[in-house]
C-alpha positions in Angstrom: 8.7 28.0 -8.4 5.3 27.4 -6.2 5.0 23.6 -5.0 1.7 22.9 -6.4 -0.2 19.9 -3.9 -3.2 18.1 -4.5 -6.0 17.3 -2.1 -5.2 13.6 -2.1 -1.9 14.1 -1.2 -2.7 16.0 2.5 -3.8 13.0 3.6 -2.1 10.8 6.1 -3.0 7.3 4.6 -1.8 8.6 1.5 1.5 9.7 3.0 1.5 7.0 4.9 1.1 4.4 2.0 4.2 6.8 -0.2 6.4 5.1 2.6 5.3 1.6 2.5 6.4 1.8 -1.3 9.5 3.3 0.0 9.8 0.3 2.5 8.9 -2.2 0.3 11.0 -1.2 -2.7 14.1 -1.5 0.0 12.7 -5.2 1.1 12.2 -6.0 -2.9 16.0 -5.1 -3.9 17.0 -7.5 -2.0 15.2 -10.5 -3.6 17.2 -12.7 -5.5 17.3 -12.3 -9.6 14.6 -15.5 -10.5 11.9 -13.5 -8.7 12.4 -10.2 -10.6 9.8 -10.9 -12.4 7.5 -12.6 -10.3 7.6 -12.1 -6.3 9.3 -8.5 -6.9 7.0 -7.6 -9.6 3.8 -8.5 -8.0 4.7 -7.2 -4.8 6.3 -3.4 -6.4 2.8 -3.2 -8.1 0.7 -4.0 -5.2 2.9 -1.6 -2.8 2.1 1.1 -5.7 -1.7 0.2 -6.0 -2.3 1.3 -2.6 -1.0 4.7 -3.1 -2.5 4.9 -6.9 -6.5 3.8 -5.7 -6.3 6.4 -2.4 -5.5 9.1 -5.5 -7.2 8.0 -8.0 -10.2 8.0 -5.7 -10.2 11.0 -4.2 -12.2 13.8 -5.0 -14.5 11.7 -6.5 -18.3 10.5 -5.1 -18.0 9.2 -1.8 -19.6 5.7 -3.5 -16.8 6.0 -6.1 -13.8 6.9 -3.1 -15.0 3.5 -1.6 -14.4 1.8 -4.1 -11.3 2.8 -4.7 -10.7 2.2 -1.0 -11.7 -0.9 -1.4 -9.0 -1.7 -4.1 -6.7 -0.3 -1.7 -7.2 -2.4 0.7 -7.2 -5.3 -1.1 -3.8 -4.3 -2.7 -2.5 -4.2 0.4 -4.1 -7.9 1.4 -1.9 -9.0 -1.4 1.1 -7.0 0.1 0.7 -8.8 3.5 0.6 -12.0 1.3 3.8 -11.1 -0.7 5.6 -10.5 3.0 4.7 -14.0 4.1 6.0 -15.5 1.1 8.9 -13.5 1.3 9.8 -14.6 4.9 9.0 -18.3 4.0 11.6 -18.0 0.9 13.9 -16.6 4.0 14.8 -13.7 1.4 13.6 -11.3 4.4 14.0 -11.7 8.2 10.9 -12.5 10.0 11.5 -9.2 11.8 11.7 -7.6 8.2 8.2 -9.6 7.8 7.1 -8.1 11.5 7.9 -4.2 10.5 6.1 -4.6 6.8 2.9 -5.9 8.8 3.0 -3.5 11.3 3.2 -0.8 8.4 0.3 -2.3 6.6 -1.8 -2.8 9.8 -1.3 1.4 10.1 -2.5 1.9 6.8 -5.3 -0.5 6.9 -6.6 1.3 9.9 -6.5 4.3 8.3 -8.0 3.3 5.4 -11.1 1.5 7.4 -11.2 4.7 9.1 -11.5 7.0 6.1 -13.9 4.3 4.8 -16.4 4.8 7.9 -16.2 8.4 7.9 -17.8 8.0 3.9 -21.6 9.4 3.7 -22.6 6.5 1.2 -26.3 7.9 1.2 
C-alpha cells in the first residue's frame, strides 16, 4: 500500500512541532493526577495546536497561512507558559523546563522564518 503524504507534512516546522507533542506528552505523564484536567489538559492541547494551525493553514492564501502561523505561535507562547508552571510546581526538572524551551525556541524560529518568507501583497 502507497504512503500517501501531504504538502504540510514535508515541512520541517511541522515535523519539528510532531516531536514537541511527542516531548511534551512524555513531560505531561508524569504530572500528578489533580492536574489531569487542568495543567495536563491545557498544555496536551496547546502542544497539539501548534501542529494542527501549521496544517490547517497550509495550502491556503498566504494571508490565511499567517494566520494560522500566528495561532501557532501563540499556542506555543502558552506551551512555554505551561513549562514554567510546570517547573515552579517542581513536577519537572528545571533541565526538563531547559530542553522544552530550547524545543520551542527551534520551532518558533522556524515558524517566524516561514512567516517572513509569506508574500502578504
Amino acid at each position: 500500500m502507497e504512503n500517501v503524504v501531504f504538502n504540510f507534512e514535508k515541512l520541517s516546522v511541522y515535523q519539528k512541532a510532531l516531536d514537541f507533542i511527542d516531548a511534551a506528552d512524555a513531560l505531561i505523564d508524569t504530572f500528578p493526577q489533580k492536574e489531569r484536567y487542568r495543567l495536563s489538559s491545557q498544555y496536551g492541547r496547546a502542544a497539539l495546536s501548534i501542529a494542527l494551525n501549521i496544517s490547517e493553514g497550509h495550502g491556503d492564501t498566504n494571508k490565511q497561512f499567517n494566520r494560522y502561523l500566528n495561532m501557532a505561535w501563540d499556542s506555543l507562547k502558552e506551551c512555554v507558559t505551561c513549562s514554567t508552571v510546570a517547573t515552579r510546581k517542581k513536577y519537572i526538572s528545571q533541565e526538563q523546563n531547559d530542553n522544552t524551551r530550547k524545543q520551542l525556541q527551534e520551532i518558533a524560529k522556524m515558524i517566524m522564518g516561514l512567516k517572513k518568507s509569506l508574500k502578504l501583497d
